[in-house]
N, C-alpha and C positions, 0 to 999 in steps of 0.2 A: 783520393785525398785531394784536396786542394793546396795552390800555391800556397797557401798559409797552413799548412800542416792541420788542417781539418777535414772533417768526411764530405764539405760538400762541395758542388763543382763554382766553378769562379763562372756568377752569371753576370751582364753585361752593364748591366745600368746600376745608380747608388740611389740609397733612399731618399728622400728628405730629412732630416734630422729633425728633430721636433727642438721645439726652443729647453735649455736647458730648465732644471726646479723640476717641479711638482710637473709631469708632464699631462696632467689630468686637468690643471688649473686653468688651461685656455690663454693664461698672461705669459710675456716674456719674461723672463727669470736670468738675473746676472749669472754669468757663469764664475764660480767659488774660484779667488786667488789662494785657494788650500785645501787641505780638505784629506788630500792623499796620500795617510798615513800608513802605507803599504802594510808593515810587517804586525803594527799593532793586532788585528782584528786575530794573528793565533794567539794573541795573548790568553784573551777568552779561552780557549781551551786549554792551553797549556798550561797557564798557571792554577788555574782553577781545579784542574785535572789533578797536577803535581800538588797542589798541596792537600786538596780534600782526601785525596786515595794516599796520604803517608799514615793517616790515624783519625780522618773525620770524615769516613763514609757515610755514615748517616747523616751529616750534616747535608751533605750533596741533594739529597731528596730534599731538603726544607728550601733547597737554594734553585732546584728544580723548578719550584713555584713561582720564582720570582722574575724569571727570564720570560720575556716576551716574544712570543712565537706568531708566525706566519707561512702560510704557505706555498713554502720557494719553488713547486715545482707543479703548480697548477697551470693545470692547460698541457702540459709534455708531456707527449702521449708516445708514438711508435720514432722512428730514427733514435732511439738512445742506444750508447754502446752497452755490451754483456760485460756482468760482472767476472772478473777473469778470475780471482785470489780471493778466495773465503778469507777473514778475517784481515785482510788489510783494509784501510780507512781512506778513502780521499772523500775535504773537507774544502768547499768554495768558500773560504774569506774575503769577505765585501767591505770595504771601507765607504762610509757614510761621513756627513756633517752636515748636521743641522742646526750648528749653530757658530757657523761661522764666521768671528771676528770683522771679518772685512765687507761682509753684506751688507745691504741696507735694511735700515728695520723691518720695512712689509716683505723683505725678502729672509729674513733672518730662520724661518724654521720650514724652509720650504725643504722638501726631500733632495740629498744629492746622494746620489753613489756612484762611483766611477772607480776605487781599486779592486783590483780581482789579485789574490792569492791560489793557487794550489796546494793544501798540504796534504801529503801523502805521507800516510804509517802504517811500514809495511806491516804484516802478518805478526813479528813478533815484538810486535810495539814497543821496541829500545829506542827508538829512534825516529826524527820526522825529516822529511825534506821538503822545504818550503820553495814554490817558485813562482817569482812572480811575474804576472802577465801586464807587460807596458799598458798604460791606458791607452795609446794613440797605437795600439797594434791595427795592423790592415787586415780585416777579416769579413768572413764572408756572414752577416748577421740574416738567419732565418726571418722569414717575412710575419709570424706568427710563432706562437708558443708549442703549437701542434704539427710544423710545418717540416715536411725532408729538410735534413741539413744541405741539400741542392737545391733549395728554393727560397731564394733569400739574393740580397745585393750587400755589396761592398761598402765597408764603414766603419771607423775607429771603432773600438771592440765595447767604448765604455757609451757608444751611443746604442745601442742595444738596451741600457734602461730607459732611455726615453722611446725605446720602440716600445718593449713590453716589461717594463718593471724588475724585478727578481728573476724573474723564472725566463723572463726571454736572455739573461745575462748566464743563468745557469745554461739552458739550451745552446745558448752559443758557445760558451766554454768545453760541453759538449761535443760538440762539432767540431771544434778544431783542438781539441787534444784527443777527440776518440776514446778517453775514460771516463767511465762512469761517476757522477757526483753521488756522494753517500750521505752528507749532509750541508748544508748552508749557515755560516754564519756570519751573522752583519754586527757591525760596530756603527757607534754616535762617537766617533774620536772626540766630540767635547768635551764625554764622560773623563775621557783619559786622565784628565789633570787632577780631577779624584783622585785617580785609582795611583798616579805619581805621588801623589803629596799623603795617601794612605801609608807610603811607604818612607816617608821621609827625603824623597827627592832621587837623584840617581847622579850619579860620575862620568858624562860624558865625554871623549876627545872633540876638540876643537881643532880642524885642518886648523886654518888660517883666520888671523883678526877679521870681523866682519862685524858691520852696521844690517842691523834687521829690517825690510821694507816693509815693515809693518808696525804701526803704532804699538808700544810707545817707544822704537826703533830702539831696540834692546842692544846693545854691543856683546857680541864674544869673540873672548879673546884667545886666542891660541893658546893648546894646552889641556890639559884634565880643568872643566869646569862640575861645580853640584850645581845641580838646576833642580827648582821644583818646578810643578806640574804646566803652570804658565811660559817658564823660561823653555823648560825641552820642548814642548809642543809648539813655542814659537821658533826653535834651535830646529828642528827636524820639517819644517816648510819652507825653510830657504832653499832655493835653487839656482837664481841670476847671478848669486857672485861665485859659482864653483865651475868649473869649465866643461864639465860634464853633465851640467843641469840636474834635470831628473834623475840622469844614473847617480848623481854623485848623491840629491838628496836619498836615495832609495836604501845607499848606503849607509845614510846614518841615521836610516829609520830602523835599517837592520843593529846598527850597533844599540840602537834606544830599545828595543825591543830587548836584547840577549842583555843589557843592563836591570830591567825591570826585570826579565827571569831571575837573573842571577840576585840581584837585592830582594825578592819574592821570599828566596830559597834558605838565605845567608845573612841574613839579618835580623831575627827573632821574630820574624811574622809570625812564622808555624808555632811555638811556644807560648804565644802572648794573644789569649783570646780576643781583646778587646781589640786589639790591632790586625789580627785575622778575620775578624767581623767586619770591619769597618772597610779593610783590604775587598773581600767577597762581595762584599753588599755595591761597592760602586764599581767593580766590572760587574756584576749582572745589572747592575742597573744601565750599562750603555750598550748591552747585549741583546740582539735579538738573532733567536736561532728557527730553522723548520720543525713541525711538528713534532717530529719523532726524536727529536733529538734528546737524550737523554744523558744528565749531568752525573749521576750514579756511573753509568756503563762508561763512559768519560774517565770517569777517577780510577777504575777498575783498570781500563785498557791503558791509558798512556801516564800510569807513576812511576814510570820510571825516567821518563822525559824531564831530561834539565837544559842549561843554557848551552851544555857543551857536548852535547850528542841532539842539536840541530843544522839541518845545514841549509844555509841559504844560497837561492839559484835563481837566476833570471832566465825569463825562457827564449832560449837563440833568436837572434835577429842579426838585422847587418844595419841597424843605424837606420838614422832617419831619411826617407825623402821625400818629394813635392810631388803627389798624383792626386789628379782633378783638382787642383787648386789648394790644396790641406797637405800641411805639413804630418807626415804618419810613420809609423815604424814599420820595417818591412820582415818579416819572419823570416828567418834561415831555416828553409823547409827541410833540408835534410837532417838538420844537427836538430832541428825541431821532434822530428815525426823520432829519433831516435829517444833522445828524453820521455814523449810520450811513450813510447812503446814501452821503454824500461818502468815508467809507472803503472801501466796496466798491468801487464804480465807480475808487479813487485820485485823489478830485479835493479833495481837503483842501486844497489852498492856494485854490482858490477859498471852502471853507468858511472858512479863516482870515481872507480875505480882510473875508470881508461877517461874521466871526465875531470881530473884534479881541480878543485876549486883555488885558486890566488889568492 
């Protein structure tokens, strides 16, 4: 294992990082002031899951057709780990934007992804534990898509797309958690605001009064605010005014996320066709999943998953620090390689157990 809780060994030198965007484009490309909207991308399954497998199985296949697939694991060939637990799930959630408010127009629909989720559902699919992996994690990124997970240099984990796309981001995750990916799916978070305002908006808490740095610098105010689909997505990418940055926004990407489950579930979606139509049709429209991925067996496996048998986890580190010049997160390799291990094997509620979530 390596210092970052991956299988490969910590070799000497760091890559070049290719310029952020479209990393095929040959241009420099802004790097997105957003974009990472961590917890969204389970929504894709979980909601979609939870409500087509209550009483509209068959619907799932028509909705099958409609999600756009790619193939997230071309090129990974031998270093992958062994599937340990027949019928447990783990599921790479990749957050994207491509259509990010704050870019400039020639740059507005250039490829970004840089969040990585883990969700894991174990074998008797009651339940999922989501966790998620810092973007500026220090990781050891394989040199190619085919490559030992020991042969490879050192580099925030979300620059591995701009090494090799999808599948060099799957490969890496690979690598430093040691479990096997089952399937891939990516989000276009622009879609989100859809899929918010499909639902009539959501109830968010507000820590503290704050001015948004981003046009049209929206105020919120401390307190339960309803926000539709523009306000939460501009609510859930603030980070400079909370003192914990990133962790703190990551927090209330998780509470945006367990609000849309819970308004998904408890609000007449499921009843009212027209608005569970409308609901479906724009999360698969910002969905794109790996081949095999099937929306049927989705509905079948996790209907029993609601907002309040998920657990949300972050994966151990000790804070940020300054090597080679880059501000990066540095993995808590023991408390790492343990969470791993509890998700391979499927034994995560003993991890939760002796792991109390705050």
């Amino acid at each position: 294992m390596s210092t970052t809780t991956g299988r490969a060994a910590v070799p000497g030198g760091s890559q070049q990082i290719p310029p952020r965007g479209n990393p095929y484009s040959g241009k420099k490309k802004l790097r997105p002031k957003w974009g990472r909207i961590a917890l969204l991308a389970g929504l894709a399954v979980l909601i979609i899951a939870t409500i087509v497998g209550i009483s509209l199985y068959g619907y799932a296949a028509n909705l099958d057709g409609d999600l756009k697939r790619t193939d997230a694991f071309n090129g990974i060939t031998g270093d992958r780990p062994g599937k340990s637990v027949e019928g447990a799930q783990n599921i790479l959630l990749v957050g994207s934007d491509s259509r990010d408010p704050d870019a400039k127009e020639d740059t507005a629909n250039a490829w970004r992804a840089d969040t990585l989720i883990l969700m894991h559902v174990p074998a008797d699919h009651k339940s999922a534990q989501l966790i998620s992996i810092p973007r500026d994690l220090w990781v050891v990124v394989p040199k190619s898509n085919g490559a030992a997970c020991s042969d490879g240099s050192r580099a925030k984990i979300n620059a591995s797309f701009a090494f090799g796309g999808l599948p060099r981001a799957v490969h890496t995750v690979e690598c430093l958690t040691d479990v096997k990916i089952d399937h891939v799916m990516a989000i276009d978070f622009g879609g989100f605001k859809e899929v918010t305002d499909a639902l009539g908006g959501v109830d968010l808490k507000v820590d503290k009064t704050i001015t948004s740095i981003h046009k049209p610098h929206r105020v919120f105010t401390k307190g339960m605010m309803h926000m539709n689909g523009e306000q939460a997505l501009d609510w859930v990418r603030q980070r400079y005014q909370f003192p914990r940055g990133d962790f703190d926004r990551q927090r209330h990407q998780q509470e945006f996320l367990k609000a849309l489950m819970e308004k998904a579930t408890t609000s007449g979606t499921i009843t009212n066709p027209g608005k569970l139509n409308d609901f479906l049709k724009a999360i698969t429209a910002a969905v794109t999943v790996d081949n095999d991925f099937s929306l049927t067996d989705a509905a079948t496996q996790f209907r029993d998953l609601r907002g309040n048998n998920l657990t949300f986890i972050t994966s151990p580190n000790k804070g940020s620090e300054t090597i080679s010049g880059q501000s990066v997160v540095v993995s808590d390799r023991d408390k790492a390689l343990a969470l791993y291990k509890a998700v391979a094997a499927d034994k995560m509620s003993d991890w939760m157990a002796s792991n109390p979530t705050k």
